[in-house]
C-alpha positions in Angstrom: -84.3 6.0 13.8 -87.2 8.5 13.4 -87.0 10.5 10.0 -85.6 14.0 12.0 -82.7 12.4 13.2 -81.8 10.5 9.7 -81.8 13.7 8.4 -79.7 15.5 10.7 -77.1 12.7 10.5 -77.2 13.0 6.7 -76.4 17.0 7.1 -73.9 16.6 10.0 -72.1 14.1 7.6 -72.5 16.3 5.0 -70.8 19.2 6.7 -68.0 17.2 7.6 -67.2 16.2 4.0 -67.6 19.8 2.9 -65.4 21.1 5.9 -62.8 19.1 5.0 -62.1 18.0 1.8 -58.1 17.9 1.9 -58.2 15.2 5.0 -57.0 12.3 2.9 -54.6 12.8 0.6 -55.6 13.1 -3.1 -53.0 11.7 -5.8 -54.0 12.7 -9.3 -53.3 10.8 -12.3 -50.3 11.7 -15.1 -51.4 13.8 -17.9 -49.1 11.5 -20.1 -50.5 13.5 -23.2 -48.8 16.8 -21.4 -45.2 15.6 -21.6 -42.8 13.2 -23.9 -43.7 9.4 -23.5 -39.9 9.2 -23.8 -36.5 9.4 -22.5 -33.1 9.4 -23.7 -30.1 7.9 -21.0 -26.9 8.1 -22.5 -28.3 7.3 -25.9 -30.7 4.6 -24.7 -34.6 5.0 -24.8 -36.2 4.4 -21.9 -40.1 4.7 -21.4 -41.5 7.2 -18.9 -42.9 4.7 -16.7 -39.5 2.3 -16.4 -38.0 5.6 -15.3 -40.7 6.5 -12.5 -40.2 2.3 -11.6 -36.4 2.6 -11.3 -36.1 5.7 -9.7 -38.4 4.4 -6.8 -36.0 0.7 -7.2 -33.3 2.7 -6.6 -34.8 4.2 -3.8 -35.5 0.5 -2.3 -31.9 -0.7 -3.0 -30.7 2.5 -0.6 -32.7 2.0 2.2 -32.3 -2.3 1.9 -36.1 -2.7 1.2 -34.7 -4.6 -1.9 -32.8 -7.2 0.4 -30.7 -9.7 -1.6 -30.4 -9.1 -5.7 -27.8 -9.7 -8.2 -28.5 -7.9 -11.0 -30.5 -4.6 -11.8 -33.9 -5.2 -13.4 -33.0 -5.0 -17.3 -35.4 -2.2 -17.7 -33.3 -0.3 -15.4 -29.7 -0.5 -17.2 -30.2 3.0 -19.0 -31.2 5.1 -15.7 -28.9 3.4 -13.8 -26.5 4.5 -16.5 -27.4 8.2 -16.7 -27.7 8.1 -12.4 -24.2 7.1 -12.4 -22.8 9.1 -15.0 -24.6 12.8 -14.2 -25.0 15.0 -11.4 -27.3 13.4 -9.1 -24.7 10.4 -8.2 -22.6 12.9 -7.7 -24.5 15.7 -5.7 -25.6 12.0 -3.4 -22.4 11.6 -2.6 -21.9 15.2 -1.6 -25.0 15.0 0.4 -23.3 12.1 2.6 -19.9 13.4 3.0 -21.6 16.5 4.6 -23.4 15.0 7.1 -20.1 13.1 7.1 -18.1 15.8 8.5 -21.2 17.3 10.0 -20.6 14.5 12.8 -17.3 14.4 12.9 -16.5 17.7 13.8 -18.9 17.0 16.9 -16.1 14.5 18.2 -13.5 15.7 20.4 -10.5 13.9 19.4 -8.7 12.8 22.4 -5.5 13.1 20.9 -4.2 9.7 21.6 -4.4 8.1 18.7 -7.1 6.1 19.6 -10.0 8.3 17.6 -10.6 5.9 14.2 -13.1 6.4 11.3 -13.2 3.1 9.0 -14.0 3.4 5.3 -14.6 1.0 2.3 -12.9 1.1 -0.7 -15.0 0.3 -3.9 -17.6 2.5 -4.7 -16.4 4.6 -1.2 -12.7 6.0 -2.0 -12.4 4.7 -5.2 -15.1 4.1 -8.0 -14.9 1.2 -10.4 -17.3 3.1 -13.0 -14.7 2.4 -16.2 -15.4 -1.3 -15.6 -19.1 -1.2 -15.0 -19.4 0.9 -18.1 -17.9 -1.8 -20.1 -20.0 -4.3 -18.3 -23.7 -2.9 -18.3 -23.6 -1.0 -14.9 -24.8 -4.0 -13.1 -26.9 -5.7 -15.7 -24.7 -8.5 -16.4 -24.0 -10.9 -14.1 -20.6 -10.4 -11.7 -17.4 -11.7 -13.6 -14.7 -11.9 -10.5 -11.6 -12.4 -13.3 -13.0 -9.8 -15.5 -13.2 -7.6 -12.3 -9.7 -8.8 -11.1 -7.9 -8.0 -13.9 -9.2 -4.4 -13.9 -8.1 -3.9 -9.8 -4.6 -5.1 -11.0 -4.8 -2.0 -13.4 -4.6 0.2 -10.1 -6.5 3.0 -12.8 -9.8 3.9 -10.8 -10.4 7.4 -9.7 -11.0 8.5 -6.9 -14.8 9.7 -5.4 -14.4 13.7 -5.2 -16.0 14.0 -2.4 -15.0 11.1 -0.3 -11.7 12.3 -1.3 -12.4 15.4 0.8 -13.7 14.0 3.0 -10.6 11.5 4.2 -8.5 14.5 3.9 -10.7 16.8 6.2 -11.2 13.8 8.6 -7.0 13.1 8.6 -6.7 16.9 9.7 -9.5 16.6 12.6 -7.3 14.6 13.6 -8.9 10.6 13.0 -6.9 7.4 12.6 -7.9 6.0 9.3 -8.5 2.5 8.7 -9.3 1.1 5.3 -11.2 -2.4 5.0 -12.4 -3.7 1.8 -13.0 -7.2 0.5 -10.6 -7.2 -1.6 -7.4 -9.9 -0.8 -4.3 -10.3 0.3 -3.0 -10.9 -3.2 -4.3 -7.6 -4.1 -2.8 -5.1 -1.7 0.5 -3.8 -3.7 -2.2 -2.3 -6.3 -4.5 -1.1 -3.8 -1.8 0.4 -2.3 -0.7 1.8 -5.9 -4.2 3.3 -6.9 -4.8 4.6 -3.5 -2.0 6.8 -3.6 -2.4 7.9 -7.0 -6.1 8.6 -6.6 -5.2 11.3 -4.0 -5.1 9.2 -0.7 -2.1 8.4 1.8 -1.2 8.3 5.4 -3.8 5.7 6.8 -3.3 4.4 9.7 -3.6 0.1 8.2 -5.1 -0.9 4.9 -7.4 -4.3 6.0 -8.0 -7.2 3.0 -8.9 -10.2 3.3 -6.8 -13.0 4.3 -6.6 -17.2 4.0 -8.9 -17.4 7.4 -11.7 -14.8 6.0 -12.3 -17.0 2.8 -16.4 -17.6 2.6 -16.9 -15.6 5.2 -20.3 -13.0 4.1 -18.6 -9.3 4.3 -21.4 -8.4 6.7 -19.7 -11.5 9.8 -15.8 -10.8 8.0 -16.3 -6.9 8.9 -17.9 -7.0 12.1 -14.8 -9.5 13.0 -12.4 -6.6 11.8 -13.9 -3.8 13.5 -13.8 -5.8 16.8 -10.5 -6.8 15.9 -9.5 -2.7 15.9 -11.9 -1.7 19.6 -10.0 -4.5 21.2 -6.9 -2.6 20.5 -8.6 0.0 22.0 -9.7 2.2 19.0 -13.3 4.2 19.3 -14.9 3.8 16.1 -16.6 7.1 15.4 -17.5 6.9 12.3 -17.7 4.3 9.4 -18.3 4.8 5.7 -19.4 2.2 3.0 -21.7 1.9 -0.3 -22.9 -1.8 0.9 -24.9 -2.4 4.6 -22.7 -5.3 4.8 -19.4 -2.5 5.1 -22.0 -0.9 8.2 -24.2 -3.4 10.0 -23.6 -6.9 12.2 -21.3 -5.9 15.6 -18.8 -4.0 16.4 -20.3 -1.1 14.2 -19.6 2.6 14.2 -21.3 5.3 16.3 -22.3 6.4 13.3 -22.5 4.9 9.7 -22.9 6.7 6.5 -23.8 4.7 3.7 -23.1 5.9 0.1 -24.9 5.3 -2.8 -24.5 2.1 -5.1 -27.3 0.7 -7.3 -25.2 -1.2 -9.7 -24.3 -4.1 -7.2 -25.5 -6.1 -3.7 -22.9 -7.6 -1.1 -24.0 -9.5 1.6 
């Protein structure tokens, strides 16, 4: 290449990087002398950057980047804490019963009783927060009798706005269907803390039963759900805190999943 052209490469290159200096993205570094190096979570100290790592964890856990996990990282235990505890976990499950009820009032509800919407029950109607709070909200590994003897207490609340949601759905005009993984042995208190968290009239309340033991939620579910279109019920909707309560066969037309970083089911 003669020296005229090099040169007229060099300023036609030039140009362009002068022209446009915003094509790629530019991320600048934290000023981490600007701001705190410190946080306080419900009276825990958590470093700046476990916060930014736990934040984008929990983001990972929503959208099942994660996959399979047990506990929450141990750094994580004090902004899981305060997430579950303040307004965001709150305003999140606002967010979802919106688009909820957004969808549902684009069905038009036959009228025959055929028109179902199927919800979870832990961590969807009812939260189990008073027992993760005594048990590190998800840092310490799952105790089923610990966990047993607190659904026999039939004492957890309900979700405010899942609450409002199941009521707005039942006067739309939807058949209700509850299935949880809980058991058989455990339907008189589920039956008990429903009602006096707010809920009633659903159409069946689903458990688990001696032929579903083993059986990952995600496969005993799917069987439910295709238990309920064979008696020729049109799923609509479907609303859980785990993909296993949403995915496999037999699933919704639409699933909302709620937020839950405390704990995985498969």
């Amino acid at each position: 290449m003669d020296s005229g052209r090099y040169v007229a490469v060099l300023l036609i290159f030039s140009f362009i990087s002068t022209a446009y200096p915003q094509s790629v993205i530019q991320i600048r570094p934290e000023n981490h002398n600007s701001v705190a190096s410190n946080l306080i979570y419900g009276g825990r100290r958590v470093r700046r950057d476990d916060s930014l790592y736990c934040d984008s964890w929990r983001l990972s856990v929503e959208t099942n980047d994660a996959g399979e996990w047990s506990q929450i990282p141990s750094r994580c235990q004090g902004f899981v804490e305060e997430y579950m505890t303040g307004d965001r976990y709150r305003s999140d499950s606002e967010v979802v019963a919106d688009a909820s009820l957004a969808f549902a009032k684009t069905i038009e509800v036959a009228g025959d009783g055929k028109d179902a919407w199927v919800f979870d029950i832990d961590e969807t109607l009812l939260s189990n927060l008073p027992y993760y709070e005594a048990h590190g909200f998800g840092s310490e590994t799952f105790d089923e009798s610990t966990f047993d003897d607190w659904v026999d207490l039939a004492e957890a609340p309900a979700l405010p706005a899942s609450l409002r949601l199941y009521r707005e759905l039942k006067q739309l005009g939807f058949k209700i269907f509850l299935l949880t993984g809980r058991v058989e042995s455990q339907r008189n208190t589920t039956d008990k803390n429903l009602l006096n968290a707010g809920y009633s009239n659903w159409e069946r309340l689903i458990l688990r039963g001696s032929s579903d033991t083993g059986k990952l939620a995600i496969v005993y579910k799917s069987e439910k759900r295709k238990e309920l279109e064979d008696e020729g019920y049109t799923i609509h909707g479907s609303s859980g805190d785990q993909w296993s309560d949403l995915w496999g066969f037999a699933v919704a037309t639409r699933s909302f999943k709620l937020p839950n970083p405390m704990y995985y089911i498969a």
